[in-house]
N, C-alpha and C positions, 0 to 999 in steps of 0.2 A: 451662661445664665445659671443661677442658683435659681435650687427648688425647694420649699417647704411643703412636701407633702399634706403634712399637719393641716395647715390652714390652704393648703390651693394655691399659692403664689408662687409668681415666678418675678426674677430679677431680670426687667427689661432694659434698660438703658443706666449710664453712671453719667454724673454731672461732670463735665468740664470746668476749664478758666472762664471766670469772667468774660462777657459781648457788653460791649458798651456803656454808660454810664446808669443804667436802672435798674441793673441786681437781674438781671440776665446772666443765664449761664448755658455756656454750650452741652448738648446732649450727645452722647457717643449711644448710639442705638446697639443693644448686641445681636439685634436679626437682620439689623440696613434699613430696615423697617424704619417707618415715621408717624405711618395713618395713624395706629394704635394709642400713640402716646398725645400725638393732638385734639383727642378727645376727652382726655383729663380734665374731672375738673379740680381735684385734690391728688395728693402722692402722698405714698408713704414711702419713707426715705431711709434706708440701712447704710451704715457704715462701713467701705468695703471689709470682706473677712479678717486682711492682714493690717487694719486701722490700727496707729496709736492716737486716734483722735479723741479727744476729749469725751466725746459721749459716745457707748456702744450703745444705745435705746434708739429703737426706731423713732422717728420723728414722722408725725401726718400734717403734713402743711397742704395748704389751700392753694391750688393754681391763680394768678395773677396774670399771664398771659405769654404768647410764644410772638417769637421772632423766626419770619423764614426767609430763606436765601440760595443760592446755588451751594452755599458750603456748608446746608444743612439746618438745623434747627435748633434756636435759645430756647429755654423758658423760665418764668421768674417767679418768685413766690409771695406770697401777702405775708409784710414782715420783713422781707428781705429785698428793698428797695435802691442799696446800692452796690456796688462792687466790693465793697468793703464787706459789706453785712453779707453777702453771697457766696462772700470766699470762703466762709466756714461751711457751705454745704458742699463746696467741691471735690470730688470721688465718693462720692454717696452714690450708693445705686436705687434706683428707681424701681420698688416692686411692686406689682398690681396681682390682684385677683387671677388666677387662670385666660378665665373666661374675655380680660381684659387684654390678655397677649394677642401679637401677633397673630393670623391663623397660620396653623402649620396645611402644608401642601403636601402630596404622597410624596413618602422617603425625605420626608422633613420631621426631627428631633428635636425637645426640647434638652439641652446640655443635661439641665438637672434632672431629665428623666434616664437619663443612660446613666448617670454616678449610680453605683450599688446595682445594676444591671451582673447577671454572671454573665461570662465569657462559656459558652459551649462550645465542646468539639466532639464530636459523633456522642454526644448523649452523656459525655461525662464533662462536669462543670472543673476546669481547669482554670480560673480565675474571675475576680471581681472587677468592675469596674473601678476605682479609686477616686479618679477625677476625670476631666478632660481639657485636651492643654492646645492654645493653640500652637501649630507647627507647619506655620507656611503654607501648603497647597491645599493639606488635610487636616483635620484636626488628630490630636493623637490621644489614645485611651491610655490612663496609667493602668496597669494590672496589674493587680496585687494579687499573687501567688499565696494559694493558703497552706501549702507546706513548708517553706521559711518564710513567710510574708516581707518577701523585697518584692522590688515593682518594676514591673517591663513595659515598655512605650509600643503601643501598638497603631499602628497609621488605620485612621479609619477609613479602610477605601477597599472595593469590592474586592480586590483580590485577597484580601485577609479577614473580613466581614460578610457575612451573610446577610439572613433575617436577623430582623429584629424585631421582639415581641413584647413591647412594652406591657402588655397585660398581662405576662409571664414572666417578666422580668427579667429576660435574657436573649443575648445575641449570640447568634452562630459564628463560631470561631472557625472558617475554613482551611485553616494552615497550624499544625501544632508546636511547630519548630520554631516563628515568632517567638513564642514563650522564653527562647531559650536564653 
């Protein structure tokens, strides 16, 4: 998920291909989550980071209505009533308000709250957050090094991870030889 501190938004879901003939489009949630996003009644719409799509301007379109199913959930927009006209919003991601995400659970992260986190280890700041990337079982933290800033892959999982203090802006680095 991307975060915009600035204004409070987080990047909840990216649109999919086309569902059926009404400008429906499949949702890829990035929490698994559903509730949150079915109570839309407008979206504003960003164009993934690495887009060559025609427009990098967010777009705020009006909900038209969701399709649900065992393989998850469409939704459609006013304006964008068929497959054709839909297909231009596919891999847009879907960003709301804060407030309008998922709820986080204890020892639940928002992605974009850990980018730019430092990495502590016994009290000295030994790297940045960069990004975070998925990697199979864990997610993994890029770390950027700020004595030659190259970047090392860190698995986020208790044995190399502490606390984390989002109101601090940093996590406990328990092993310093990751780095290396």
């Amino acid at each position: 998920m991307v975060a915009n501190p600035e204004e409070r938004t987080l990047a909840v879901a990216r649109l999919g291909s086309p569902r059926g003939l009404h400008g429906y489009l499949k949702v890829h949630s990035f929490s698994g989550e559903y509730g949150h996003i079915l109570k839309l009644k407008e979206a504003l719409l960003y164009p993934p980071q690495s887009a060559s799509q025609q427009s990098s301007k967010p777009r705020k379109l009006k909900v038209r209505g969701f399709e649900e199913g065992d393989w998850g959930i469409a939704i459609a927009f006013i304006g964008f009533e068929s497959p054709e006209t839909a297909r231009e919003l596919v891999g847009m991601e879907i960003v709301v308000p804060r407030e309008q995400a998922c709820p986080l659970r204890d020892n639940e992260w928002y992605i974009g709250d850990l980018v730019g986190m430092d990495l502590v280890y016994q009290g000295t700041v030994m790297a940045t957050v960069a990004s975070v990337l998925d990697g199979g079982p864990d997610p993994l933290l890029e770390a950027q090094l700020p004595e030659d800033g190259r970047t090392v892959l860190v698995p986020f999982r208790n044995e190399f991870i502490g606390k984390v203090d989002t109101s601090a802006g940093s996590m406990e680095l328990l092993v310093d030889w990751i780095l290396s």
